[in-house]
C-alpha positions in Angstrom: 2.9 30.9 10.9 5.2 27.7 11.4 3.2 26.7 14.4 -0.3 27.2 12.1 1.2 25.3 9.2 1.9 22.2 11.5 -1.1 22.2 12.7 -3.0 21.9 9.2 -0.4 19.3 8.1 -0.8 17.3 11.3 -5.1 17.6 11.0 -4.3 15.7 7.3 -2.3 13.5 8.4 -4.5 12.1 11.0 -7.4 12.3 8.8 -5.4 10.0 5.9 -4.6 8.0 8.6 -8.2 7.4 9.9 -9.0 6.5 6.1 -10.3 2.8 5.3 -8.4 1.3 2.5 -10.2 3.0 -0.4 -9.2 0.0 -3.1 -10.5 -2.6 -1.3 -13.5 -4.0 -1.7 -16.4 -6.8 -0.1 -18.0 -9.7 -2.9 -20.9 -10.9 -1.9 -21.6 -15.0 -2.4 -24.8 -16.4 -2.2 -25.8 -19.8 -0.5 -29.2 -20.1 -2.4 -32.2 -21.5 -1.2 -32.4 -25.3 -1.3 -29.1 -26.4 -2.0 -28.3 -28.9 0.8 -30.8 -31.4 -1.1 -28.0 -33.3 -2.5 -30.1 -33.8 -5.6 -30.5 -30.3 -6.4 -30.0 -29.2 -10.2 -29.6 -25.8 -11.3 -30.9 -26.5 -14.4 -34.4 -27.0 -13.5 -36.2 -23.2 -14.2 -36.2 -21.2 -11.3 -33.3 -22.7 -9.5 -29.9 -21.0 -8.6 -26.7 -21.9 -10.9 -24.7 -23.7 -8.7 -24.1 -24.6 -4.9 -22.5 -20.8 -4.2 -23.4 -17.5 -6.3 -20.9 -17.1 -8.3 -19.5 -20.8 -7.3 -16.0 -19.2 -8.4 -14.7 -15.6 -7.3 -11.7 -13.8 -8.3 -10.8 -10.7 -6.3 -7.5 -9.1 -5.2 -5.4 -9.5 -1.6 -7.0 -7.2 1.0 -10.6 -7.9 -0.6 -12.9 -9.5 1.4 -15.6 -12.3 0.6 -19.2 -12.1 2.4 -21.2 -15.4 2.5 -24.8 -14.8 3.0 -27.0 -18.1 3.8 -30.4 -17.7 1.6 -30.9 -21.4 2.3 -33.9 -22.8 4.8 -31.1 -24.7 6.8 -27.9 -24.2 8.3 -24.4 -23.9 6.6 -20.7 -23.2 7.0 -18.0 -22.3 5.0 -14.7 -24.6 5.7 -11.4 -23.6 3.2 -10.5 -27.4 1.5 -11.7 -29.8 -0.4 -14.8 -31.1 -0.8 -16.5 -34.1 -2.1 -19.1 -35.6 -4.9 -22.5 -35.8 -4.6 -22.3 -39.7 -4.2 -19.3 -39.9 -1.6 -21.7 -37.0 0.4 -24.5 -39.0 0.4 -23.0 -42.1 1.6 -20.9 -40.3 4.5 -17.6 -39.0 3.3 -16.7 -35.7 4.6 -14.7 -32.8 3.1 -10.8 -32.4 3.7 -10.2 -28.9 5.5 -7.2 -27.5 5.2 -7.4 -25.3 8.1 -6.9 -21.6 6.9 -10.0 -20.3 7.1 -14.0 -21.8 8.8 -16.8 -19.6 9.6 -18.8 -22.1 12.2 -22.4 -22.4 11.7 -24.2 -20.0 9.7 -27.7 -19.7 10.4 -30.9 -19.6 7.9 -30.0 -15.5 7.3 -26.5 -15.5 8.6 -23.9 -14.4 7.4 -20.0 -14.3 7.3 -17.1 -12.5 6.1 -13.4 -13.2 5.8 -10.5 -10.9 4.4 -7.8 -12.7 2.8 -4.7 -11.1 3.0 -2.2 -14.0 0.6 -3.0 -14.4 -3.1 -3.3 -17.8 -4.0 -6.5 -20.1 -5.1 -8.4 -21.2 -2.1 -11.2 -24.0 -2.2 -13.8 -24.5 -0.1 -16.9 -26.3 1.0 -19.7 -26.9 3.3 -18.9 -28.9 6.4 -22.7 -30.0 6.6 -23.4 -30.6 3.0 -19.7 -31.0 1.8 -20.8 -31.6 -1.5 -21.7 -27.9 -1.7 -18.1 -26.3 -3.1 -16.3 -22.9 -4.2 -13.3 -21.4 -5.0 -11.8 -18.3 -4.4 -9.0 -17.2 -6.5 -6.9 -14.0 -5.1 -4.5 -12.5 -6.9 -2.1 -9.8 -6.2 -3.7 -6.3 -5.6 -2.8 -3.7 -8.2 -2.2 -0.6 -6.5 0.5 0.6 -4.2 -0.1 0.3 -0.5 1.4 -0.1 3.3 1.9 -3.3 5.0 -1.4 -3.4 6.6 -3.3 -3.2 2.9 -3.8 0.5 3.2 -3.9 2.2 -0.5 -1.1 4.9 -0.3 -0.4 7.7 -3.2 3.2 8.6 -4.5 5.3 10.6 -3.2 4.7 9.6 0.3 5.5 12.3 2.7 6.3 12.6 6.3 8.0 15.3 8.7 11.3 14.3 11.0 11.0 13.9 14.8 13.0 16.9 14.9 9.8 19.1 13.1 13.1 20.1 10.5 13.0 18.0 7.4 9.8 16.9 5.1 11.2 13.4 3.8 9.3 12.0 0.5 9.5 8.9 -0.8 8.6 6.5 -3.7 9.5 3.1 -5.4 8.7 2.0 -9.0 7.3 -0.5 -9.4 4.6 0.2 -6.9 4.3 -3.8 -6.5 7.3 -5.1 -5.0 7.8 -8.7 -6.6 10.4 -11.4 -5.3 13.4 -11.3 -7.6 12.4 -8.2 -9.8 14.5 -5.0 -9.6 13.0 -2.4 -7.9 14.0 1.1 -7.1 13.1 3.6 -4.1 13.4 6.9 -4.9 13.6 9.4 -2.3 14.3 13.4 -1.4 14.5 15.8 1.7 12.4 19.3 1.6 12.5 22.3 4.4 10.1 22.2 7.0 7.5 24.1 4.5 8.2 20.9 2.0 8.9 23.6 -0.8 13.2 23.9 -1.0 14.9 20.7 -1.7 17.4 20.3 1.4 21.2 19.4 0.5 24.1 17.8 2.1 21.9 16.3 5.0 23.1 13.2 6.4 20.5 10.3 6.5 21.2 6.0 6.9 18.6 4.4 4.0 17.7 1.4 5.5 15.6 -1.8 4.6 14.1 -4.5 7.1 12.5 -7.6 5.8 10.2 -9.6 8.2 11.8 -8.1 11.0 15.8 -8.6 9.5 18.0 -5.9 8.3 19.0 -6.6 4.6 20.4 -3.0 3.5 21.8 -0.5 5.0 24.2 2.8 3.2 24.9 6.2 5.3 25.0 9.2 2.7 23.8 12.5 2.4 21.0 14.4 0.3 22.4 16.1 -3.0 19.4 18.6 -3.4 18.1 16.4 -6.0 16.0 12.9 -5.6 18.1 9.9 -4.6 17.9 6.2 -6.2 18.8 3.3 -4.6 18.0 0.3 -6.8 17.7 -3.1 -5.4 16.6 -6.5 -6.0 14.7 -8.6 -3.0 14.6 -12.0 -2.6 12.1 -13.0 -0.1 8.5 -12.0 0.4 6.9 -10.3 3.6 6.9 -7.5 5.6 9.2 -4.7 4.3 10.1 -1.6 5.9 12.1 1.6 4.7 13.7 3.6 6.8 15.5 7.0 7.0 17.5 6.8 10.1 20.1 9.2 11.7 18.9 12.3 9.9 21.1 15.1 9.9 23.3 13.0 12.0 20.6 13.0 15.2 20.1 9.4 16.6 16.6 8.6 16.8 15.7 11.4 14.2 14.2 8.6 12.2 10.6 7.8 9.6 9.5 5.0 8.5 7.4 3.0 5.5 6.3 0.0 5.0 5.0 -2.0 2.2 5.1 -5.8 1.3 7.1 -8.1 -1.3 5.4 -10.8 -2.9 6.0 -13.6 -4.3 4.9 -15.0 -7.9 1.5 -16.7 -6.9 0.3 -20.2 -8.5 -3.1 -19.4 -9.3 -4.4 -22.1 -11.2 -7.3 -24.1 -10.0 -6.6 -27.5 -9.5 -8.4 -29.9 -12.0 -10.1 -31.8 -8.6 -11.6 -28.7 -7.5 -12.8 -27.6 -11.1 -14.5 -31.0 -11.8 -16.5 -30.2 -7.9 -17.4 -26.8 -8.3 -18.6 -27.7 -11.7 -20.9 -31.0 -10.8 -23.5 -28.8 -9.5 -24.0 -28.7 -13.3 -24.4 -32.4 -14.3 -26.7 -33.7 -16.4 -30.5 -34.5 -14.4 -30.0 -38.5 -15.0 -26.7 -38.7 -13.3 -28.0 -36.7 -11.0 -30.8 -38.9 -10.1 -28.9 -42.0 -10.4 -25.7 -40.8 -8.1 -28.2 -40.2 -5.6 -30.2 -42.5 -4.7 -27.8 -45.0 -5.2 -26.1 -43.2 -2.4 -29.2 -43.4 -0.6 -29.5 -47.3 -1.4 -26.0 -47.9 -0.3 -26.5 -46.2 2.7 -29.7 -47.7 3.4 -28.6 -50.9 2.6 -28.2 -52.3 6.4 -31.4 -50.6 7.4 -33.3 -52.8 4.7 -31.6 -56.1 5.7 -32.6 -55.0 9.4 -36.4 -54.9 8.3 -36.6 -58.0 6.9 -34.8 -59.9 9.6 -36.6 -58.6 12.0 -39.7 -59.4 9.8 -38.9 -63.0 9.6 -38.2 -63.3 13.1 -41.7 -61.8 13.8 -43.3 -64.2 11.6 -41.6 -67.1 13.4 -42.5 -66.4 16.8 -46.4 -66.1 15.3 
């Protein structure tokens, strides 16, 4: 019967294991069809809102963002800052700030990216880099491992030894940077139904790879708390080590602490991803004075070479 009940747990576990993270989800932006005329206004009837559908997006860490090129032309998607309409059309590029660039997309195309820090992050076309977005991502709302896997409370594993069913849980389910949290755990038989006492066990904490914690006691046949308050964000790992005093009868969790993100938009990159939205005169006017400026030389060319031509004849 033991043998038979293993074998169901383990054909669970590997099944939960297999799982894609349930919580998190793809949002799909939209490069819409003739927005690399720098001229372009959404206000005219028929035309898309702004540079990107939606031009902002909020979603949560894990989440990921698909761009998918409706235009007749080629795009890309490069995290930074972009530019105005009138510094694109005379030759000013963007300011990437390396985190993130998809490479051409095709008339089609499309491309994805998972972001996996909250925090607001701007971007713009390399080609048109008048074309801008933001993407706000904030911190994900349900409990999960270090990779971003959702996981449900209590979480519960077997010991190397096939002896003990450890469970665990912390409250709050988000782990924040300088907020008091508490991990409480508890030790059942093999058929996880009798709550086990007097077994010996090391709790044990590592951050990014550094042991911060460590206390040797034993179980009391009731649920343990160990309350704590973490100071850095990244990687965190709970461990139950030594159990029943066996070296290398150990499990292991993992979640991650986060800092308090700053998600406010900075005014620069409002005022871009909103100019998709100005007024048809400016519009006009911002661009082909571009255009003139930019053309400028090529006009003096013409007539030189006109007066030249008319000299020689």
């Amino acid at each position: 019967m033991k043998i038979e009940y293993w074998l169901i747990i383990g054909a669970i576990l590997a099944i939960a294991l297999t799982i894609p993270p349930s919580q998190a989800k793809e949002v799909i932006v939209e490069i819409p069809y003739g927005v690399s005329n720098p001229s372009f206004d959404p206000q005219i009837e028929g035309r898309a809102e702004a540079w990107f559908v939606p031009p902002e997006v909020k979603i949560m860490v894990y989440d990921t963002v698909t761009w998918v090129n409706k235009d007749i032309t080629k795009h890309d998607i490069t995290s930074g800052i972009g530019v105005s309409r009138f510094e694109g059309v005379q030759g000013v590029r963007g300011e990437p700030d390396g985190k993130f660039t998809s490479g051409i997309i095709e008339k089609g195309g499309s491309w994805s990216y998972t972001f996996t820090e909250p925090g607001v992050y701007p971007y713009f076309c390399a080609i048109h880099p008048w074309m801008v977005g933001a993407v706000i991502v904030e911190l994900p709302d349900y409990p999960h491992d270090a990779e971003g896997n959702p996981i449900e409370f209590p979480i519960i594993t077997r010991t190397p030894d096939g002896l003990y069913t450890p469970e665990i849980r912390w409250d709050p389910p988000i782990i924040k940077v300088g907020e008091p949290v508490v991990f409480t755990n508890a030790f059942y038989d093999i058929n996880n139904i009798n709550r086990v006492e007097y077994l010996k066990y090391d709790f044990v904490l590592i951050l990014n790879g550094e042991e911060i914690y460590r206390v040797s006691t034993h179980s009391g046949g009731g649920a343990e708390n160990f309350k704590l308050v973490i100071n850095e964000p990244g990687i965190l790992k709970i461990r139950f080590e030594n159990i029943d005093g066996k070296e290398g009868n150990d499990v292991e969790f993992s979640t991650r602490v986060y800092g308090e993100p700053n998600l406010d938009v900075p005014e620069r990159v409002e005022t871009l991803v909103g100019s998709s939205k100005a007024d048809p005169e400016t519009i006009f006017t911002l661009v082909n004075i571009g255009y003139l400026a930019l053309g400028g030389s090529l006009a003096a060319l013409v007539v030189y070479y006109k007066k030249r031509w008319k000299a020689k004849h």
